[in-house]
C-alpha positions as CSV (number, residue, x, y, z in Angstrom):
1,X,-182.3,70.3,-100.2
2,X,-184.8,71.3,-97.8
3,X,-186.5,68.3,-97.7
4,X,-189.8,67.2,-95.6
5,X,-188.7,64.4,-93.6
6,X,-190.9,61.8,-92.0
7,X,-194.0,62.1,-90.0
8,X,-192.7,60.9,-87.0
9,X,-189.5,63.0,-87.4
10,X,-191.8,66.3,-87.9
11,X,-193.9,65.8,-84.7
12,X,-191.0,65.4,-82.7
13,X,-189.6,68.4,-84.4
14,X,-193.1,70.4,-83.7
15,X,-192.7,69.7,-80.2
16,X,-189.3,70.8,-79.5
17,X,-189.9,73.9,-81.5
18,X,-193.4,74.2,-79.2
19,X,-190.6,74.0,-76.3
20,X,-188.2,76.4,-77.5
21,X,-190.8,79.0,-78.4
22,X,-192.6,78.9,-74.9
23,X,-188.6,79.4,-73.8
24,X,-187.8,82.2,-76.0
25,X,-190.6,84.7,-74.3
26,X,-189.7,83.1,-71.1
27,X,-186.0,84.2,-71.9
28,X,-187.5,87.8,-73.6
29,X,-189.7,88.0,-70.2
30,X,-186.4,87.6,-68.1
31,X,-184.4,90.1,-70.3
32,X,-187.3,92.9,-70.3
33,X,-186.8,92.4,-66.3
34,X,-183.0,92.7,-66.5
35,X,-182.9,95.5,-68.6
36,X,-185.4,97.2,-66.6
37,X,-183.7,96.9,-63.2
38,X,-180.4,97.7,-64.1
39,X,-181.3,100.6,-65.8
40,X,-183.7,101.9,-62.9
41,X,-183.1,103.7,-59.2
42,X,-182.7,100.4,-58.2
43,X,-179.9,99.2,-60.2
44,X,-177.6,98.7,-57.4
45,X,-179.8,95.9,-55.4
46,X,-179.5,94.5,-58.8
47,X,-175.6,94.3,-58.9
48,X,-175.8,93.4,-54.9
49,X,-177.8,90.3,-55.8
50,X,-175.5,89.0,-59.0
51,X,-171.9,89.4,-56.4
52,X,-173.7,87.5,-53.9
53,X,-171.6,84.3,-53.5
54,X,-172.3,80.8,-52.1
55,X,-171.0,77.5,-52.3
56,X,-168.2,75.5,-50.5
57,X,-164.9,77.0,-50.9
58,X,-162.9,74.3,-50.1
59,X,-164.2,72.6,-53.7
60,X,-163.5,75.8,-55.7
61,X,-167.0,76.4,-56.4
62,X,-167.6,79.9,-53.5
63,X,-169.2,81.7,-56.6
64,X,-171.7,84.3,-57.5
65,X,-175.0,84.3,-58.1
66,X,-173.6,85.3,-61.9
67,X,-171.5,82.7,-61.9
68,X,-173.9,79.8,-60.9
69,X,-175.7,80.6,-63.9
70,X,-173.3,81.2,-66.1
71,X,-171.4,77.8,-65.4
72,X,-173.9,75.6,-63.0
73,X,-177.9,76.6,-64.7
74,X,-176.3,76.8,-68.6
75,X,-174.5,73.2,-67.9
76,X,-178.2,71.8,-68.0
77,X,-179.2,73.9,-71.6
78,X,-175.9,72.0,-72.9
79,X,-176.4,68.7,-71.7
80,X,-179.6,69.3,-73.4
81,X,-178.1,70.7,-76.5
82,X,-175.6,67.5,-76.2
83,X,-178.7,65.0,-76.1
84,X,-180.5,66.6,-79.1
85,X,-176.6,66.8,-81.0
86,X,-176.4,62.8,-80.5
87,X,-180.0,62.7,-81.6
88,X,-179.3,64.5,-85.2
89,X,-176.5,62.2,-85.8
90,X,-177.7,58.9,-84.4
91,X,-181.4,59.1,-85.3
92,X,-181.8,62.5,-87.2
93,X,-181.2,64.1,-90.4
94,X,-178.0,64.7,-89.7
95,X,-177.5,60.8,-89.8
96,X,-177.8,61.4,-93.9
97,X,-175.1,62.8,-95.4
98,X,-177.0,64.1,-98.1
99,X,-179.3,65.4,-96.4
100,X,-176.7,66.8,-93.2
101,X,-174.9,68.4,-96.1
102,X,-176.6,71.5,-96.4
103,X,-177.7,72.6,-92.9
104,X,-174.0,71.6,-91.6
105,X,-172.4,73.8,-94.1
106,X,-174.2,76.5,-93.6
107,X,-173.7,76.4,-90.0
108,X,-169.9,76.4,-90.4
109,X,-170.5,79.4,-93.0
110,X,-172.8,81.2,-90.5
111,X,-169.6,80.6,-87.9
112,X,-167.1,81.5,-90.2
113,X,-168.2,84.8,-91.8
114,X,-169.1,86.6,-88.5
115,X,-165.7,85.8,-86.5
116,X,-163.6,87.1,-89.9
117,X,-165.9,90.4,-90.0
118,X,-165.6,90.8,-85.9
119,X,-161.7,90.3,-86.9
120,X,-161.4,92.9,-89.4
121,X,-163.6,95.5,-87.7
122,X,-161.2,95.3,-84.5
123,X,-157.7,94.8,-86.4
124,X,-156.4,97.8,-85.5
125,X,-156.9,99.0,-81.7
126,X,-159.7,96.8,-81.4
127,X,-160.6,93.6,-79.1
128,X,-159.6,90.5,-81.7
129,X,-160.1,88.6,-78.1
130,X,-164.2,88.3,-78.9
131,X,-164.1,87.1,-82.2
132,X,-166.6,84.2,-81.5
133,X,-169.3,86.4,-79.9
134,X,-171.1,86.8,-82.7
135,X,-171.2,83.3,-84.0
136,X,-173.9,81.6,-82.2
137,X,-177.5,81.8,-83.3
138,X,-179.9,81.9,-80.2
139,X,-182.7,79.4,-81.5
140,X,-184.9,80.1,-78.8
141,X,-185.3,83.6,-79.3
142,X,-185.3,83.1,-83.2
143,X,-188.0,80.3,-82.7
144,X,-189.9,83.3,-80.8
145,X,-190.0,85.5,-83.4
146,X,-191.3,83.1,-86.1
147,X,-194.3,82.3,-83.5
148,X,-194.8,85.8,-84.4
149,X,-194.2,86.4,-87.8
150,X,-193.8,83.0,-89.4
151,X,-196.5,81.1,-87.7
152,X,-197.3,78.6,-91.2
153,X,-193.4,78.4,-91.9
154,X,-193.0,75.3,-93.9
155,X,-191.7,72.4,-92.0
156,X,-188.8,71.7,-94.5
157,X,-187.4,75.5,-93.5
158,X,-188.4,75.0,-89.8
159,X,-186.4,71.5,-89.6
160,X,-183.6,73.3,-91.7
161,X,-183.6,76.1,-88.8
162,X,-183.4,73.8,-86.2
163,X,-180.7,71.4,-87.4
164,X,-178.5,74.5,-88.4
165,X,-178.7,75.7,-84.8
166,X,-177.8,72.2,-83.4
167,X,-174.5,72.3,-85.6
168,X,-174.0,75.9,-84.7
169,X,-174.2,74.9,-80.8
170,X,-172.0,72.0,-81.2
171,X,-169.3,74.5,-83.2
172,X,-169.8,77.1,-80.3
173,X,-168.9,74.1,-77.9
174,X,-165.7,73.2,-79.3
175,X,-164.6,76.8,-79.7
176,X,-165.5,77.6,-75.9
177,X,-163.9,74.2,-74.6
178,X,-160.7,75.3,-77.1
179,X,-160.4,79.2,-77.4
180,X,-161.1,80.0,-74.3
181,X,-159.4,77.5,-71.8
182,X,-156.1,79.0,-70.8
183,X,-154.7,76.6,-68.4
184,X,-155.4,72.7,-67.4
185,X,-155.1,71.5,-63.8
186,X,-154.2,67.3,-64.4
187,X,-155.6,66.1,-61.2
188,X,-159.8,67.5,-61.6
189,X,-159.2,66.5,-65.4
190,X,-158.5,62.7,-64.3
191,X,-161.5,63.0,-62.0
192,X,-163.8,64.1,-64.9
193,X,-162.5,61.6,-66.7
194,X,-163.8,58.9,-64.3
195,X,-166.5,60.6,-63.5
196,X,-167.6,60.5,-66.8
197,X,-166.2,57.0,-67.7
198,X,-168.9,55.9,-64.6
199,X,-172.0,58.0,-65.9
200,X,-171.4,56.3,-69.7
201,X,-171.0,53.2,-68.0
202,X,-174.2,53.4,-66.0
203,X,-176.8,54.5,-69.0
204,X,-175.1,52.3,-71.5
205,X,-176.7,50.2,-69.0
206,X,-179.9,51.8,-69.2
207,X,-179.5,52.6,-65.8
208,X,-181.9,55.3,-65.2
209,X,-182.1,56.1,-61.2
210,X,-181.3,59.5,-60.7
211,X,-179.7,59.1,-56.8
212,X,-177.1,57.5,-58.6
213,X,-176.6,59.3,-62.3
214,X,-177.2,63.0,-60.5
215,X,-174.3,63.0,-58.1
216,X,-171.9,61.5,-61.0
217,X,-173.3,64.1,-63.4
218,X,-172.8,67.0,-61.0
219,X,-169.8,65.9,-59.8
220,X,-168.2,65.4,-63.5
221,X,-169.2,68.8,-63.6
222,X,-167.6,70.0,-60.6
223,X,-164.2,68.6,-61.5
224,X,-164.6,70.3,-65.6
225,X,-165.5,73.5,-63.5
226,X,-162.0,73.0,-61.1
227,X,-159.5,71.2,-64.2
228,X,-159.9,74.8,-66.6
229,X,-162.6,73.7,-69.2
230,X,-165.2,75.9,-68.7
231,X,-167.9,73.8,-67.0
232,X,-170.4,74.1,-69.5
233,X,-168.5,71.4,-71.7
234,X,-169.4,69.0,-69.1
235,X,-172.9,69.1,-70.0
236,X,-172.2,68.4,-73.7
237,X,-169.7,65.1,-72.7
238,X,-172.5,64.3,-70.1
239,X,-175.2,64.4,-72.7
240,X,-173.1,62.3,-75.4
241,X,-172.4,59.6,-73.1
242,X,-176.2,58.8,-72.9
243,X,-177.6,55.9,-76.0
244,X,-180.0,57.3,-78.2
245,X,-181.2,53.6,-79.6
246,X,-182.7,50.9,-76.8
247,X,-180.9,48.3,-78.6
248,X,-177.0,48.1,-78.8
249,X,-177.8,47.4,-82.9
250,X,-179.1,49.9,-85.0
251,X,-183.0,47.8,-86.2
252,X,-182.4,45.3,-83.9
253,X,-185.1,44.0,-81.4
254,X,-186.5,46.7,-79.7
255,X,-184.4,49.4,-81.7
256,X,-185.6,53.1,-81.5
257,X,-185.5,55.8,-79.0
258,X,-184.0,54.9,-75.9
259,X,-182.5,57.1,-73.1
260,X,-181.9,60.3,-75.0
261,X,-185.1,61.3,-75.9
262,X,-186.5,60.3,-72.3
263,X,-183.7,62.4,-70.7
264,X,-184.4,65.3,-73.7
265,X,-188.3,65.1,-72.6
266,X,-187.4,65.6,-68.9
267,X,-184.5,68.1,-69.2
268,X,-185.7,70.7,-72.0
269,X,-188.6,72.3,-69.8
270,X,-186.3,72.8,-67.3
271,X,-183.5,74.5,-69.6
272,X,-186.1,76.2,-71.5
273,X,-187.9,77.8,-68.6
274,X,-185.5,77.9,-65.9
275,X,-181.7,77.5,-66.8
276,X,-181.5,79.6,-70.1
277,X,-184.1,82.6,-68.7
278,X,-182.5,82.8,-65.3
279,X,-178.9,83.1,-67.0
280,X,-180.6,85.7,-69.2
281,X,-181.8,87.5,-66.4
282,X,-178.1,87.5,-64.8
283,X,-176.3,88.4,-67.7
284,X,-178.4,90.6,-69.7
285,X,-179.0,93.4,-67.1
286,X,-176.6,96.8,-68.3
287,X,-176.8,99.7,-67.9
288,X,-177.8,101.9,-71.1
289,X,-177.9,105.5,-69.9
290,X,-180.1,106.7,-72.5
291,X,-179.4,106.8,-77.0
292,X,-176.1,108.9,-75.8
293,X,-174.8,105.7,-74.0
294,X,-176.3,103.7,-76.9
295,X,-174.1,105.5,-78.6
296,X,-170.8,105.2,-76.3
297,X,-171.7,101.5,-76.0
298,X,-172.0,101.1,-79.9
299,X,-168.4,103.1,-80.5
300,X,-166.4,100.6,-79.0
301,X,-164.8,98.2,-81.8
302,X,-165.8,94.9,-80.2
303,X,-169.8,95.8,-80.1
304,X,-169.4,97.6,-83.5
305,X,-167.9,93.9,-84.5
306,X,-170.7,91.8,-82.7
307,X,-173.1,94.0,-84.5
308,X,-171.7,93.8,-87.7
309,X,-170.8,89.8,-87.6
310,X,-174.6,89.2,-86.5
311,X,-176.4,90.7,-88.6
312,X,-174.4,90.8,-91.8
313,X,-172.1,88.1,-91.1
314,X,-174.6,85.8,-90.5
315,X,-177.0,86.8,-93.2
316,X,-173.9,86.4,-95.4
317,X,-172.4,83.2,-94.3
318,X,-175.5,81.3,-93.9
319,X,-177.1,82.1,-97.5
320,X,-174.3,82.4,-99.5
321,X,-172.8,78.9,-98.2
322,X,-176.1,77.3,-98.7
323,X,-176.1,78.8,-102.1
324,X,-172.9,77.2,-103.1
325,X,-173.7,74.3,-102.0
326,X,-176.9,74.0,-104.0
327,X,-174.6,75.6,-107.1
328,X,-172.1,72.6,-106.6
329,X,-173.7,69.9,-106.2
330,X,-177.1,70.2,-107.8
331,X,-179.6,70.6,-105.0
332,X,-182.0,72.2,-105.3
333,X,-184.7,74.3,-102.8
334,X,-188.1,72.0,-102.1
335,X,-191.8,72.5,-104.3
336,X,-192.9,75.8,-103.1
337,X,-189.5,77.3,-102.0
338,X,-187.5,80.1,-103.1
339,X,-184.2,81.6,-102.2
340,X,-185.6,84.8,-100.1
341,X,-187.1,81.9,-97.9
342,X,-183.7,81.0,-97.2
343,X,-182.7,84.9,-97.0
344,X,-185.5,85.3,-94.2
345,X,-184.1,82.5,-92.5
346,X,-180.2,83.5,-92.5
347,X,-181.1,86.9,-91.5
348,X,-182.8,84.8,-88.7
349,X,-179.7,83.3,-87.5
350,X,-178.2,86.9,-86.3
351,X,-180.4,86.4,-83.3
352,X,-177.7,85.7,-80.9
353,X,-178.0,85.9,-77.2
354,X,-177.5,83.1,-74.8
355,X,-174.0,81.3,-76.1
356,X,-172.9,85.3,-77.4
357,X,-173.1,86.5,-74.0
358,X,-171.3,83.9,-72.5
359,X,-168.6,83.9,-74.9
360,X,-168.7,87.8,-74.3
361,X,-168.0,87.2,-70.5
362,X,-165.2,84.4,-71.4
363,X,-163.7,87.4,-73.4
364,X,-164.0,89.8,-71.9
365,X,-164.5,89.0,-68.0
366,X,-168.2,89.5,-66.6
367,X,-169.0,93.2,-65.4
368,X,-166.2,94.8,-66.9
369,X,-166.8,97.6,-69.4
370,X,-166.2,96.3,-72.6
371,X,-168.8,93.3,-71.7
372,X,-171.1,95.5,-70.9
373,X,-170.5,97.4,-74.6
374,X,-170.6,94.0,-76.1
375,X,-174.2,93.1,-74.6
376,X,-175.3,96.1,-75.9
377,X,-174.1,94.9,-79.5
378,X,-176.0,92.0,-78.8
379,X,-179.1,93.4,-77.7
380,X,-178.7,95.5,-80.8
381,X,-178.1,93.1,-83.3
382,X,-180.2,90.7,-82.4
383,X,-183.4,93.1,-82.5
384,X,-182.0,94.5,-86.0
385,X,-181.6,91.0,-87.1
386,X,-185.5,90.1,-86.0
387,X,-186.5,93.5,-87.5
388,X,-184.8,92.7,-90.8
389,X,-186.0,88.9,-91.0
390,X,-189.7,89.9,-90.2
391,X,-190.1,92.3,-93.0
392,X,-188.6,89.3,-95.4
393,X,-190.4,86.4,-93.8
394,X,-193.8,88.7,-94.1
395,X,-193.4,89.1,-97.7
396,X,-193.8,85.2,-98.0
397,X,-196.6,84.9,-95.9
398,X,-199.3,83.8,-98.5
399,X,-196.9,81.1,-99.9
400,X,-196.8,80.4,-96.3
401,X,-200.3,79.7,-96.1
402,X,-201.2,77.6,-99.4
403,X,-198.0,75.5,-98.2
404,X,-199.4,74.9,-95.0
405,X,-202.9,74.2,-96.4
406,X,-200.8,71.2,-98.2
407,X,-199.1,70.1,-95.1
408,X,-201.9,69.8,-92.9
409,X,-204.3,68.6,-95.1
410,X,-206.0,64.7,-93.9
411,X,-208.3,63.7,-96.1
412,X,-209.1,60.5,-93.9
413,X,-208.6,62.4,-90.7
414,X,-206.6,59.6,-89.5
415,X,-203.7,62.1,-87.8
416,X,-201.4,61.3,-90.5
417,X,-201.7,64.4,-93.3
418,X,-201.7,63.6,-96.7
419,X,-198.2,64.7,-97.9
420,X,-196.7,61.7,-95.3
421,X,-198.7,58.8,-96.7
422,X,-196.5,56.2,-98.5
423,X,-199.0,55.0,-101.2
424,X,-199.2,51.5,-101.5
425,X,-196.9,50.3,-104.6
C-alpha cells in the first residue's frame, strides 16, 4: 500500500503535479479576483459581465458568459480528466488491481461519507437536492497547498493523492451525467452518438489533424449540450475514445504512449491556466456582506452540509476506508509511513472547489440564493480543510525530509536516483 512505482511512472507523475500546482494559484489568483469584485462598489459590472450572452440561438447554445464556462471552458478540464482516467487504467497504477485497490476505495469512501452527512444535516427542511456538492476533491487547489506546506511529500503519498482524485473525478462524472440530467431529447443524443462514433474512429486511427478532430469534438459537444446531459460529460466520452498505447497490442511493436499522453501534454496547460481559472473566476464571485452574512450564508442547511461533508466527511471517509482496507487484507503503509501521513492527506481531500461548484449550480440553479450560501460553504470548508491538513502535514515535515533525502539520492548521477535502480540479479 502506498507503494513507489517506477521511475518513469514518477516523472510523469512530477510533471502533472508541476501542472496542477502552477494551476491551483492560477485558480486561487482568479478566486482572490472574484471575491474581490463581487464584493466591492463595483459588484454590479461584475454580474453585468457574467449575464452577458452570445452564441447562435438557432443551435441552443445563446448563453452567458457563466454558462460558457461552466459547460463550454470546463468540457476541456474533463476531457483532460477523461485522458488522464484512461491513462490510470490502461498504463497506470490503476491497471493493478492490487495496487488500484486502495486509492479506488478510498475514493468511493471519500464520495460516500460526505453525501450521507450533507443528507442527514438537511433531512428535515433542508436541500437533500445537493447532496453531491461536497464530494469532489479539487486536486489543483490541494496540490497548491502542499507546494506550500508539503514541498518533500513522499512520492508514494503524492501518487496516492493523485490517483484518488482521478477516481474521485470519474465518480463526480457519473453522478453529474446521472443525478442531475432530468430529461433526454433522442434526436441530439443520436447525433452525439455519431459524432462520437467519428472522433473514436479517427484517433483509433492515429489521426491527429486538428481541422478535422476539433469540429467533431466540439460538435459532439454541442449535441450532449442540446440532448440533456450536461455538456461536460462530452469531454470525459471525448477523452476515452482517444488510445493510450501506439500499438493495438498491449507490448507489441512500438507499444507505449500513444495519443493520450500527446493530447494530455497539449490540453492540461490550457485547462490548468485557462479553462478551470476562468470558470473559477465566473463562479466563485458572491457576495459576503461582512462575518454577519458569513453567518446568514453559513445558517442555511445546504452550506452547513457542504461544510460539514468536506471537512469531516471526507477526512472520515477517506482514512477510515483506507484503514479497512489495510485491516482486511493485510496491506500495510510503505518504509517511512505512518497513518497521520494518511490523516494529513484525507483532511487534504476536503479541498473542494471546481466540480463542488458546479454541482452546486446543477442543484441549485446559478445566481440563486441558496448557490450563493453553498459557495460560501465551499469557500469555507475548503480553507478549514487546508488549515487543518497544514497543521498535520507540518508535524511530519522532518520525516519528510530524511525520506526525500532517500528519494533523490544518485550516487552515479546518472538521472536515475538510487531507490529506482533494479540491481542486476
Amino acid at each position: 500500500m502506498f507503494a513507489r512505482g517506477s521511475w518513469v511512472e514518477t516523472r510523469r507523475i512530477a510533471a502533472i503535479l508541476r501542472d496542477e500546482t502552477i494551476g491551483g494559484a492560477l485558480l486561487l489568483a482568479a478566486t482572490v479576483l472574484a471575491l474581490g469584485w463581487a464584493n466591492s462598489p463595483w459588484s454590479g459590472s461584475y454580474d453585468a459581465l457574467l449575464t452577458t450572452r452570445f452564441g447562435p440561438s438557432a443551435l441552443h447554445l445563446d448563453l452567458s458568459v457563466r454558462e460558457w464556462a461552466a459547460d463550454g471552458l470546463l468540457a476541456i478540464f474533463f476531457f483532460v480528466a477523461g485522458l488522464e482516467l484512461k491513462r490510470e487504467f490502461v498504463a497506470g497504477d490503476l491497471r493493478d488491481p492490487g495496487r488500484a485497490a486502495v486509492p479506488v476505495a478510498a475514493a468511493a469512501g471519500g464520495v460516500a461519507v460526505p453525501a450521507v452527512l450533507y443528507t442527514l444535516v438537511n433531512l428535515h427542511g433542508g436541500a437533500p437536492r445537493g447532496w453531491a456538492i461536497p464530494t469532489a476533491t479539487d486536486i489543483a487547489f490541494a496540490l497548491s497547498v502542499l507546494a506550500v506546506v508539503g514541498r518533500r511529500l513522499p512520492t508514494a503519498l503524492r501518487t496516492f493523492l493523485l490517483t484518488l482524485a482521478v477516481v474521485d473525478d470519474l465518480l463526480a462524472i457519473v453522478i453529474i451525467a446521472v443525478a442531475y440530467t432530468s430529461e433526454l431529447s433522442v434526436l441530439p443524443l443520436v447525433g452525439a452518438a455519431v459524432g462520437l462514433a467519428a472522433f473514436t474512429v479517427l484517433v483509433q486511427r492515429r489521426v491527429q489533424a486538428w481541422w478535422l478532430l476539433l469540429p467533431l469534438a466540439v460538435l459532439t459537444w454541442a449535441f450532449v449540450h442540446a440532448c440533456g446531459v450536461h455538456a461536460t460529460v462530452a469531454g470525459v466520452l471525448l477523452g476515452f475514445a482517444v488510445p493510450v498505447a501506439r500499438s493495438e497490442k498491449a507490448g507489441g511493436p512500438g507499444a507505449g504512449p500513444g495519443l493520450a499522453e500527446h493530447f494530455e501534454h497539449r490540453w492540461r496547460p490550457l485547462s490548468a491556466g485557462v479553462a478551470v481559472p476562468v470558470f473559477a473566476f465566473c463562479s466563485a464571485g458572491v457576495s459576503i456582506g461582512g462575518l454577519g452574512g458569513l453567518a446568514d450564508a453559513l445558517s442555511d442547511r445546504a452550506a452547513l452540509g457542504v461544510v460539514v461533508g468536506l471537512v469531516a466527511g471526507k477526512a472520515i471517509g477517506i482514512f477510515a476506508t483506507t484503514w479497512l482496507v489495510a485491516r482486511f487484507t493485510g496491506a500495510s503503509l510503505d518504509s517511512g509511513l505512518a497513518w497521520v501521513d494518511v490523516a494529513g492527506l484525507a483532511l487534504l481531500g476536503g479541498i473542494g472547489f471546481t466540480v463542488s461548484l458546479l454541482i452546486g449550480e446543477l442543484a441549485f440553479g446559478p445566481g440563486s440564493a441558496r448557490d450563493d450560501h453553498v459557495k460560501v460553504g465551499i469557500l469555507t470548508a475548503s480553507v478549514l480543510a487546508a488549515l487543518l491538513a497544514s497543521v498535520v502535514l507540518r508535524l511530519r515535515n522532518r520525516a519528510y525530509a530524511r525520506l526525500h533525502q532517500l528519494e533523490t539520492a544518485d550516487d552515479d548521477h546518472d538521472g536515475v536516483p538510487n531507490v529506482y535502480r533494479v540491481e542486476p540479479r
